[in-house]
Residue frames relative to the residue before (quaternion, step in Angstrom):
aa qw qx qy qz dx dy dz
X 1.0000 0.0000 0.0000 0.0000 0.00 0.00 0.00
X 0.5528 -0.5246 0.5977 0.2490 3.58 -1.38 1.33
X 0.0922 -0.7813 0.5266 0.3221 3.49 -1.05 0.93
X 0.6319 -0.4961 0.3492 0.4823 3.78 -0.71 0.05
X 0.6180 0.4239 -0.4953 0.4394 3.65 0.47 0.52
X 0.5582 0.6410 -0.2977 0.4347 3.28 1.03 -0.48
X 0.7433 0.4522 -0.2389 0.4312 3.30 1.09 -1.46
X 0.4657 0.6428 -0.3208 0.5168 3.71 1.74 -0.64
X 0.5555 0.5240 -0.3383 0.5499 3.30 0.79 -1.55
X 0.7303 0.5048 -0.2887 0.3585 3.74 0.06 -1.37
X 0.6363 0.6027 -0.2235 0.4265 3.60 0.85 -1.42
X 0.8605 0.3443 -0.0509 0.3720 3.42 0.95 -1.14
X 0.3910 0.4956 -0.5209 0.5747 3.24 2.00 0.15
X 0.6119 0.6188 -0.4110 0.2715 3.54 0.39 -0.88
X 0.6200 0.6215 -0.1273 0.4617 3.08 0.83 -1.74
X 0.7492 0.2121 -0.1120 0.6173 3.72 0.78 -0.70
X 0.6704 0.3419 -0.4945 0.4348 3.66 0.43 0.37
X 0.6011 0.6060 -0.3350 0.3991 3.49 1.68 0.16
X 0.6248 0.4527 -0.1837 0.6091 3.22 1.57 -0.27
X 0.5079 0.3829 -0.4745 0.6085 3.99 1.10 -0.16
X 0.6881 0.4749 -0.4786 0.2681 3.95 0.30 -0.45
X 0.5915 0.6610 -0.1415 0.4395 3.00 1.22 -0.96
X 0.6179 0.5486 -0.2220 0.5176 3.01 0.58 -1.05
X 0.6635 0.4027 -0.2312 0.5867 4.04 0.59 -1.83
X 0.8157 0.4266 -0.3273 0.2131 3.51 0.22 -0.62
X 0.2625 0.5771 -0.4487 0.6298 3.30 2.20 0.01
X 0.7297 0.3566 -0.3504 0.4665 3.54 -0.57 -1.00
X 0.8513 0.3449 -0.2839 0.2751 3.53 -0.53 -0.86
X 0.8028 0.2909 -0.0960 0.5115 3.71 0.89 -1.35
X 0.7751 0.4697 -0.1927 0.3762 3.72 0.90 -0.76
X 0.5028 -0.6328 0.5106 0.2934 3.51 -0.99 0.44
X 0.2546 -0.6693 0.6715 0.1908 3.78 0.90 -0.73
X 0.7499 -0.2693 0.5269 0.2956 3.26 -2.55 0.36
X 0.7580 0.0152 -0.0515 0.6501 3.76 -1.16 1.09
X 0.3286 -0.7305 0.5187 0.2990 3.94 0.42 0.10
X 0.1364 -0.9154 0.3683 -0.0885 2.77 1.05 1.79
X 0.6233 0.6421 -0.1315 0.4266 3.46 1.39 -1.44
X 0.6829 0.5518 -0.1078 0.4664 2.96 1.39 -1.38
X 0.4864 0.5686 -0.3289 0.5761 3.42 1.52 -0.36
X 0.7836 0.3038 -0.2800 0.4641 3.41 0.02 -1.46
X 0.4722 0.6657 -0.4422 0.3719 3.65 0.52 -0.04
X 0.7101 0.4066 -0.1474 0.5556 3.42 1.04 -1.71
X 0.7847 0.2398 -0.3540 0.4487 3.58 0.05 -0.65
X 0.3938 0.5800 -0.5432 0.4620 3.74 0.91 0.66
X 0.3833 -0.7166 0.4963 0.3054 3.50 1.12 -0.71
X 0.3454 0.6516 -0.5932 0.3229 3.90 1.11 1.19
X 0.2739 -0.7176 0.6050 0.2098 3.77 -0.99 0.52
X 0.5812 -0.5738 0.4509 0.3600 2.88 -1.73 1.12
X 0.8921 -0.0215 -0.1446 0.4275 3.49 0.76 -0.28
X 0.5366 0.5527 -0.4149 0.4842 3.43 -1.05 -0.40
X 0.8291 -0.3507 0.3759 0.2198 2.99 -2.37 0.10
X 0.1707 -0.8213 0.5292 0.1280 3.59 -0.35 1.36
X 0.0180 0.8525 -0.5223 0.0129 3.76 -0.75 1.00
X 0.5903 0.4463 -0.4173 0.5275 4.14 -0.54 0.66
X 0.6671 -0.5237 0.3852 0.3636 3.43 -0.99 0.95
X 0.8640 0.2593 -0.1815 0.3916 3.63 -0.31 -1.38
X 0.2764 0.6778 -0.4264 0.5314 3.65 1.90 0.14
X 0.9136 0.1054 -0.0434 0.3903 3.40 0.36 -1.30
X 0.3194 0.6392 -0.5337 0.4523 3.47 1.11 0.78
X 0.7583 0.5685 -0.0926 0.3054 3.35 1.26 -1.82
X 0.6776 0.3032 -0.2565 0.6191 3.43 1.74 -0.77
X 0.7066 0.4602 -0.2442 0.4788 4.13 0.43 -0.15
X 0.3402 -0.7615 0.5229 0.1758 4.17 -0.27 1.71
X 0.8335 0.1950 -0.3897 0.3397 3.58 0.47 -0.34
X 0.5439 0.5738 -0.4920 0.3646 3.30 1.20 0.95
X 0.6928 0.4650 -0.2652 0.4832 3.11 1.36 -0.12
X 0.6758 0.4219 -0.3808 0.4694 3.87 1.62 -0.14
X 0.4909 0.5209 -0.5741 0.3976 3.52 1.12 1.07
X 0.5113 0.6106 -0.3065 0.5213 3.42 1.04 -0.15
X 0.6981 0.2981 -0.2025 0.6187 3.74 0.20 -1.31
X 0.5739 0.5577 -0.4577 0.3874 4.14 0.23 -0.47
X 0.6016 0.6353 -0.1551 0.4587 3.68 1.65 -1.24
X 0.7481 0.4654 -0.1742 0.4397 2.93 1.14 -1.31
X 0.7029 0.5371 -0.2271 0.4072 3.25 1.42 -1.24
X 0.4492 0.5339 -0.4313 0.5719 3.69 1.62 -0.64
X 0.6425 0.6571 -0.2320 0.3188 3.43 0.14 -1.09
X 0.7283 0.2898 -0.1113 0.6110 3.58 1.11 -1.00
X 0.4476 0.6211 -0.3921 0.5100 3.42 1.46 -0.83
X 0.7868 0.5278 -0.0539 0.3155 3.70 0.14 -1.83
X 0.7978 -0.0752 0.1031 0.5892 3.37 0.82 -1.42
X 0.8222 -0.0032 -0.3913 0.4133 3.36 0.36 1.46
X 0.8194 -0.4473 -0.1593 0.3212 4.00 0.41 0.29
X 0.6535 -0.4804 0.3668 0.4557 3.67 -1.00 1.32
X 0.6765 0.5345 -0.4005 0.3102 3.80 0.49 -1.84
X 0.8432 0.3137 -0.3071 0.3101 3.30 0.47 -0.78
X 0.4065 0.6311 -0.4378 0.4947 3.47 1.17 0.16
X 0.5634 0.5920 -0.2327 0.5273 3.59 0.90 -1.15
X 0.6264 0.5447 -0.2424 0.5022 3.60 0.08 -1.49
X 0.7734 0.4188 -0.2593 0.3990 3.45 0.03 -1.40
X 0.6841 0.4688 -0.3213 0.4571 3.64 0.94 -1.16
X 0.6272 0.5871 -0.3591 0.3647 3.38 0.89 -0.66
X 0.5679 0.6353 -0.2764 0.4443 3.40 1.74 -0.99
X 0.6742 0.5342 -0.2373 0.4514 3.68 1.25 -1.35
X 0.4753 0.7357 -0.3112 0.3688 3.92 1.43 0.09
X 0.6095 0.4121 -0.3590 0.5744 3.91 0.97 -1.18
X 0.7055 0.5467 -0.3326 0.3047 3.85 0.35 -1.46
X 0.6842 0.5077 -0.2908 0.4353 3.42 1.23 -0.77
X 0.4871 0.6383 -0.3410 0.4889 3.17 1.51 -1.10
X 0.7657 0.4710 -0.2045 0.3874 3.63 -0.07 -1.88
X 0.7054 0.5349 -0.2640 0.3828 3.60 1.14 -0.75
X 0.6755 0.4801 -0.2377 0.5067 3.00 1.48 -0.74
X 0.5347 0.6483 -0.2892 0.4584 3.49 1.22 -0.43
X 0.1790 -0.7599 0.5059 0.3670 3.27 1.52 -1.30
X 0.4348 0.5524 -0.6253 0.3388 3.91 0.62 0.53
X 0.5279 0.5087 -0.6079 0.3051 4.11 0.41 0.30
């Protein structure tokens, strides 16, 4: 038998590895409000095309280089300042998955 800390333990890697996706996947694939994302992308210095090269170039174009980073951040807010918004976020990473699987993206 799973003990119940474990399954918390379990509940809350989730909970934050939903919200580091989310989070990388704003940054990496999405334009965002005022195509905000799409900004920090460029003056990071990712190209629209071709071969991406320089560290934060390639944190910025590549989700599982960028949801070890935001996974940090989310433990991090999760841990030492608030669950809600860690929560909030994962809840956010639900329609996209939904819409993706549907195939209406």
């Amino acid at each position: 038998m799973v003990a119940e800390s474990a399954l918390i333990g379990l509940g809350q890697a989730a909970l934050i590895g939903l919200a580091a996706w989310r989070i990388a996947s704003l940054f990496v694939h999405e334009s965002g409000p005022g195509a905000i994302f799409a900004r920090i992308r460029r003056l990071a210095g990712v190209p629209d095309e071709g071969e991406v090269t320089g560290l934060l170039p390639s944190l910025l174009s590549c989700v599982w280089c960028a949801s070890v980073w935001t996974a940090l951040g989310m433990w991090a807010a999760w841990e030492l300042w608030r669950p809600e918004l860690v929560i909030i976020i994962a809840a956010m990473s639900v329609a996209p998955i939904i819409e993706r699987y549907l195939g209406r993206n």
